[in-house]
C-alpha positions as CSV (number, residue, x, y, z in Angstrom):
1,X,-168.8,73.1,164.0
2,X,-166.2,70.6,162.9
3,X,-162.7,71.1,164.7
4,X,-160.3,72.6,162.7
5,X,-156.9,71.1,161.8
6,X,-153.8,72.6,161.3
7,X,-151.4,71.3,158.5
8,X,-146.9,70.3,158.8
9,X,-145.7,71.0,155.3
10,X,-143.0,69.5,154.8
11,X,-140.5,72.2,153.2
12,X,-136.5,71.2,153.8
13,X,-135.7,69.3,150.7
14,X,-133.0,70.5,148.2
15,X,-135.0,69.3,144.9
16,X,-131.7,68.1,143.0
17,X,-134.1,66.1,140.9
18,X,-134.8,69.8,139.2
19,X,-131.1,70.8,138.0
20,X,-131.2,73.8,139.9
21,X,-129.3,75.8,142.6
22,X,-132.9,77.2,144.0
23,X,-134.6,74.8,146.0
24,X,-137.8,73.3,143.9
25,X,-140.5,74.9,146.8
26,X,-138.7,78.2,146.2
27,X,-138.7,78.2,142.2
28,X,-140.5,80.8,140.4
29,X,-144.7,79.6,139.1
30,X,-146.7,82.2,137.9
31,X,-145.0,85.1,139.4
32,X,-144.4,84.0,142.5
33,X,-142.6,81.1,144.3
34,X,-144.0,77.8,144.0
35,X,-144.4,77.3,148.2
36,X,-146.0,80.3,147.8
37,X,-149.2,79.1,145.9
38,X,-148.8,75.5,148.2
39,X,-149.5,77.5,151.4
40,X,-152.0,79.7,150.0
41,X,-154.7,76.5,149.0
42,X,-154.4,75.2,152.4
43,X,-154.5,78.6,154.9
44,X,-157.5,79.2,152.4
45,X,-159.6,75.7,153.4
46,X,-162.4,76.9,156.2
47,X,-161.1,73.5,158.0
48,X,-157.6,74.4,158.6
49,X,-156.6,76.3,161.3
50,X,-152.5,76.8,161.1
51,X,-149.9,76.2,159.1
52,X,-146.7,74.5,160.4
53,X,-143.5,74.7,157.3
54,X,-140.6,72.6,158.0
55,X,-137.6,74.5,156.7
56,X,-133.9,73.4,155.9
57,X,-130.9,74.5,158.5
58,X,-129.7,77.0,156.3
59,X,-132.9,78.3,154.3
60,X,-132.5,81.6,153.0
61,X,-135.4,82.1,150.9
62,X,-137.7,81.7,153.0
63,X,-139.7,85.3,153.2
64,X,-141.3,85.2,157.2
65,X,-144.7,84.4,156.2
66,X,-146.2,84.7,159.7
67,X,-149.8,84.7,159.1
68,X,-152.5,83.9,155.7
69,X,-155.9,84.4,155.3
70,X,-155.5,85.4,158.9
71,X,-154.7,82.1,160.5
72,X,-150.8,81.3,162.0
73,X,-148.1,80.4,160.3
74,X,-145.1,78.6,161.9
75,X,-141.6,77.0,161.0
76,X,-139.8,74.7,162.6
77,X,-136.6,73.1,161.4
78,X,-136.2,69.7,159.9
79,X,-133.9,66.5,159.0
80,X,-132.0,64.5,156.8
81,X,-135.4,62.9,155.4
82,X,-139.1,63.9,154.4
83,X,-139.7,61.3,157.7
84,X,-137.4,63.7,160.2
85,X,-139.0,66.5,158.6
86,X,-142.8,65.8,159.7
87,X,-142.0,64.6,163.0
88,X,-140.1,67.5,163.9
89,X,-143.3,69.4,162.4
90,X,-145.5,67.4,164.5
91,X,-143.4,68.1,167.9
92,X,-143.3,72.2,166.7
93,X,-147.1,72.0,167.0
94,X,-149.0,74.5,169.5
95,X,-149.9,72.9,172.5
96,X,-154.1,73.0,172.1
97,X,-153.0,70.4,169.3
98,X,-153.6,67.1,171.1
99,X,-152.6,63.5,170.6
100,X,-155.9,62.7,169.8
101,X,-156.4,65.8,167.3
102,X,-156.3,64.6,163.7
103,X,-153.4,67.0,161.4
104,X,-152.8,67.1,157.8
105,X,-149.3,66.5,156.0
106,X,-149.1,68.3,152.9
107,X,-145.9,68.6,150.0
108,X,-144.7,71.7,149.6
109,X,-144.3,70.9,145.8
110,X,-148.1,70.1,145.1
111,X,-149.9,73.6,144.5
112,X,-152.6,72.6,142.9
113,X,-154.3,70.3,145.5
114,X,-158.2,71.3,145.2
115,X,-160.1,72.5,148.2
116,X,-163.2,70.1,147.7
117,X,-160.4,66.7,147.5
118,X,-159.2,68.3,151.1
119,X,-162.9,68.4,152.2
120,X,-163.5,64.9,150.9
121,X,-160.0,63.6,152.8
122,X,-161.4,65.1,156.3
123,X,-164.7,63.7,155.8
124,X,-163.8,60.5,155.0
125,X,-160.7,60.0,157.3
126,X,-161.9,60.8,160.5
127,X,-164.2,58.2,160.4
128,X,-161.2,55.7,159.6
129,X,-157.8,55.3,161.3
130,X,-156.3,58.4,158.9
131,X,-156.3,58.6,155.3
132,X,-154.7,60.1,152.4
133,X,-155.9,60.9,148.9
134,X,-154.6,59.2,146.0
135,X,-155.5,57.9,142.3
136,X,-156.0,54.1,141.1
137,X,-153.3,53.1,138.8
138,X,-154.7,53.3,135.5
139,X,-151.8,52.9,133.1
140,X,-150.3,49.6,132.6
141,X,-147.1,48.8,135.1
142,X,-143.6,47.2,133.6
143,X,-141.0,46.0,135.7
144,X,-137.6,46.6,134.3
145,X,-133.9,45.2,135.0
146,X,-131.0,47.8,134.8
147,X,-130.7,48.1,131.3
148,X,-134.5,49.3,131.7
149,X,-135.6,46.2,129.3
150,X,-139.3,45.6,130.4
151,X,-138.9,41.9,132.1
152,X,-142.7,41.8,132.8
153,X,-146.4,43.5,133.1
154,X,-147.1,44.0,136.4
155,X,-151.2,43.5,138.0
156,X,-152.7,47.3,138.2
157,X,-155.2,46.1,140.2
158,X,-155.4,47.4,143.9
159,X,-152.8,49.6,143.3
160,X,-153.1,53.6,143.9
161,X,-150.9,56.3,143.2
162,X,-150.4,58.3,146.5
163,X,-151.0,62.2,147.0
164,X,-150.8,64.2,149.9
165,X,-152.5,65.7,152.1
166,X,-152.0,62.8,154.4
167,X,-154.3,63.2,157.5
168,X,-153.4,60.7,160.9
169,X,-154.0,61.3,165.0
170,X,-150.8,63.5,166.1
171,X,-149.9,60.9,168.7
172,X,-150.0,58.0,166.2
173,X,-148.5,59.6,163.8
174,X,-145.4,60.8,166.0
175,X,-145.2,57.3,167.4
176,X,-145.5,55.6,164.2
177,X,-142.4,58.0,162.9
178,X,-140.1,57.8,165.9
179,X,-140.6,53.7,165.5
180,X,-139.0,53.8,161.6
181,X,-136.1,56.2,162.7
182,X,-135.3,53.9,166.1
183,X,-135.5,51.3,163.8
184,X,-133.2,52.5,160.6
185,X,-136.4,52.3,157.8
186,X,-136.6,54.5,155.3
187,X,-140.2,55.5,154.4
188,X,-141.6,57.3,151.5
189,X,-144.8,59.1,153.1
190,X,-146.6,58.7,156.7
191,X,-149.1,56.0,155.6
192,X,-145.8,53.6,154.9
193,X,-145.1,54.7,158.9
194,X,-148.4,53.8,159.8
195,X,-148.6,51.1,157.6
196,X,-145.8,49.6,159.7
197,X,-147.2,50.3,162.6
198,X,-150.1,47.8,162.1
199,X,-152.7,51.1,160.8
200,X,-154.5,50.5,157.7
201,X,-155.4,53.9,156.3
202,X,-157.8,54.7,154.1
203,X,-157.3,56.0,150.4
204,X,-159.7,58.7,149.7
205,X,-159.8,59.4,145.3
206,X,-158.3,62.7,144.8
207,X,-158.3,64.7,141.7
208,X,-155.0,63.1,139.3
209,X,-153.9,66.9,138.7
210,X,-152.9,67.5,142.3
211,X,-149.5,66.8,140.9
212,X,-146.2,66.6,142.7
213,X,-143.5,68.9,140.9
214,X,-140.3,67.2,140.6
215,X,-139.0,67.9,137.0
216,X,-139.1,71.2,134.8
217,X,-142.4,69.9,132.9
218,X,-143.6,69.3,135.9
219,X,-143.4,73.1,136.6
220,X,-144.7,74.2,133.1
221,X,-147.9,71.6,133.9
222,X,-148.6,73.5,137.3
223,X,-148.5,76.5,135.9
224,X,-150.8,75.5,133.5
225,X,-153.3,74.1,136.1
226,X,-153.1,77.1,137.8
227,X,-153.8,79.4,135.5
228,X,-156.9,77.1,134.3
229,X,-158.0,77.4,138.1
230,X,-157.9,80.7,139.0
């Protein structure tokens, strides 16, 4: 039997992108809150063992979830950025989670990540230095000035779209994100961090409707997905 892996979701953001009061994880999709269905996909893969949610200071919608599917559920508190966020995810971890031990990094705003694509990201990435799913670019790519007037068409080629989960050795991981916060740089996702830290991890093709909600139609789409899914 395959170890299994236990997952830091990263859940402190505000969402301000959305126009509302309600943090973005905590908004309502298909009856319940959109975290909710997040946490539910991953406590229900046979590989995953835990659940670690990285909550804001003040978070007062979060309801105590403290177990699903009857594996742990955990919170630890995070930072000013996504990057502060996993690492104090990472450090929250129980103590059988070694440095060596490969863990997950999922958004709190992608609900509809499917099972097989997390299969198909633990397969694959264990045999590399971490991976992460993502999707090829496929549409064609402008660059813009600041009066968004398109200045140029941009190669498509070897470029990817990146998804999460995000799946990386604890100990490189946390050594990879305590390097870009000694050193001031921003990152968007742990691959940039390991990136930097001379790692070259492997994409893994994911399914393009394991979607990241940001906007309202973003929203109205996952519900849509989900309800096509059940």
């Amino acid at each position: 039997m395959s170890a299994a892996l236990w997952c830091v979701v990263p859940a402190a953001g505000r969402g301000t992108r959305m126009g509302s009061d309600c943090p973005k994880q905590y908004l309502p999709l298909a009856g319940r809150p959109l975290i909710a269905h997040t946490l539910e996909r991953l406590a229900a893969h046979p590989r995953i063992a835990g659940l670690m949610v990285v909550l804001g200071a003040n978070d007062g919608h979060w309801p105590g979830t403290t177990t699903l599917h009857g594996k742990p559920v955990r919170t630890a508190i995070g930072g000013a950025e996504r990057s502060d966020s996993v690492l104090a995810g990472l450090n929250a971890l129980p103590p059988e989670v070694g440095d060596a031990d490969f863990v997950l990094v999922h958004d709190a705003a992608r609900p509809c990540v499917r099972e097989s694509d997390i299969a198909r990201l633990i397969e694959r990435a264990t045999q590399a230095d971490g991976g992460l799913l993502g999707a090829p670019l496929r549409d064609t790519l402008k660059r813009a000035d600041q009066d968004a007037r398109s200045l140029a068409t941009e190669p498509r080629d070897q470029r990817w779209r990146a998804f999460t989960p995000q799946m990386f050795r604890r100990g490189e991981l946390v050594a990879a994100l305590r390097a870009v916060a000694r050193d001031g740089r921003p990152v968007s996702d742990e691959a940039m961090a390991m990136e930097l830290a001379g790692f070259r991890p492997l994409l893994v093709e994911g399914a393009e409707d394991n979607i990241k909600v940001t906007t309202a139609a973003d929203l109205a789409l996952a519900e849509f997905l989900l309800a096509r899914t059940a």
